[in-house]
Structure formats: C-alpha cells, structure tokens
C-alpha positions as CSV (number, residue, x, y, z in Angstrom):
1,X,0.5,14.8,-5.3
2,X,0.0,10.7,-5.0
3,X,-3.4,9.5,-6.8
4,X,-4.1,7.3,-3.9
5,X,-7.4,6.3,-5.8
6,X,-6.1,5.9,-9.0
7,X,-2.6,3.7,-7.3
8,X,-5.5,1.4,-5.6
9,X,-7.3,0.7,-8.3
10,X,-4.2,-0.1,-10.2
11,X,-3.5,-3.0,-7.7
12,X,-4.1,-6.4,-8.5
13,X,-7.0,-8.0,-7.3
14,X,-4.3,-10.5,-5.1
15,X,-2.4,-7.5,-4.0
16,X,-5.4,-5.6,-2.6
17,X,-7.2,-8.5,-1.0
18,X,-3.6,-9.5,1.0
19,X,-3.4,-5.5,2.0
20,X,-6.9,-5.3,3.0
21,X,-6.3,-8.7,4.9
22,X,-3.4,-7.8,7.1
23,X,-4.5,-4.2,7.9
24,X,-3.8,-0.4,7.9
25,X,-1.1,-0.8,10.6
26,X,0.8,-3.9,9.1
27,X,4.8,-3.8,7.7
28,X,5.3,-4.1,4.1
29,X,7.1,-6.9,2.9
30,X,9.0,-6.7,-0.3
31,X,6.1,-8.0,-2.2
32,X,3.7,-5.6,-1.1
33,X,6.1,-2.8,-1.7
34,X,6.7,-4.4,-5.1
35,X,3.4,-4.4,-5.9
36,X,2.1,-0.8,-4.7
37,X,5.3,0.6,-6.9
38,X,3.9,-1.8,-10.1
39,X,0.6,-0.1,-9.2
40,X,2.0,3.8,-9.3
41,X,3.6,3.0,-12.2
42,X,7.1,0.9,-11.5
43,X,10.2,0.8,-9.2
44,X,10.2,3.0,-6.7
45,X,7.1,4.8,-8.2
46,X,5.1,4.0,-4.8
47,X,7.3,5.9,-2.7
48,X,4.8,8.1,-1.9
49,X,2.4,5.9,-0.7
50,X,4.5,4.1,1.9
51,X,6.5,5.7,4.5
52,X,9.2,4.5,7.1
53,X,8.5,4.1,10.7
54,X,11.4,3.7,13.3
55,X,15.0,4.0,12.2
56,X,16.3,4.8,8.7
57,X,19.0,3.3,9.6
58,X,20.7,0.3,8.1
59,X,18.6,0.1,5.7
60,X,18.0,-3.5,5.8
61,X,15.6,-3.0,9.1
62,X,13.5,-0.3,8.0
63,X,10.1,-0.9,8.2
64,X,7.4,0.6,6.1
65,X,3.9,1.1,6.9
66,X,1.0,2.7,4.7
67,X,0.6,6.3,4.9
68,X,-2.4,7.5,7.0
69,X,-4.0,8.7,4.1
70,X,-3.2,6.2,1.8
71,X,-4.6,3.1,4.7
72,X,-7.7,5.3,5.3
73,X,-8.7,5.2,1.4
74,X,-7.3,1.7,1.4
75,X,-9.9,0.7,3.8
76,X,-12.8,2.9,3.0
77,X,-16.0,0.8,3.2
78,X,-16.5,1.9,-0.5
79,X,-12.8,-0.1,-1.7
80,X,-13.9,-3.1,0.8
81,X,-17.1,-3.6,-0.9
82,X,-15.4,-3.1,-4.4
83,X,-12.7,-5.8,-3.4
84,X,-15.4,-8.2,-2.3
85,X,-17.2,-7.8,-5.4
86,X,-20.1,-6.3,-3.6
C-alpha cells in the first residue's frame, strides 16, 4: 500500500509547488515522474502513485496522470496551506 502522505511530504518544496500549480488532471513529464520516484524512495519507486491513461502502447506516448487518490491528497486544502507556508 503507497504512503501517499508520507511520498508528498518527501517532495521537494519545487516539486510540490509545480504539481500543485499545473493540477490533478495534468501529464507528467519526465521530471515530475523523476521527482515523485526520488520522493518514494528512487527509480521507479513512484510507480504506484502515477498511472497510465490512454494507450500503453509504444511506450514513448504514454501519458501518466496522478492517481485519483494520490491528486485528491495532493490537493487537500491541508497540503495547499502547508505548501504555501500557511
């Protein structure tokens, strides 16, 4: 079972802000990936947070999105007032 609290407050501060900024429904670039795998613990450690939407295949056009439950903790009002400093 992910620690979807535990992953986000592993982020840093850059990282969160730029996830918070683009929104729940956003593609993950490579960086963003990159960074929610740094924050589970390494490459391809973030695999659970993230999910593919659309084709699997080739695998250079998949897109990945937030899971539901990972976007919804993401952007509780509690984590946006913790990002802000608030």
């Amino acid at each position: 079972m992910p620690d979807i609290h535990g992953m986000i407050s592993s982020l840093l501060p850059e990282d969160l802000a730029l996830l918070q900024e683009r929104g729940p429904d956003f593609p993950l670039d490579k960086e963003l990936i990159d960074a929610i795998d740094r924050a589970a613990g390494g490459p391809g450690e973030g695999r659970g947070y993230y999910v593919v939407r659309g084709s699997l295949q080739p695998l250079e056009h998949r897109s990945y999105f937030l899971r539901e439950d990972v976007a919804a903790a993401l952007f509780a009002p509690s984590t946006l007032e913790d990002a802000a400093g608030t």
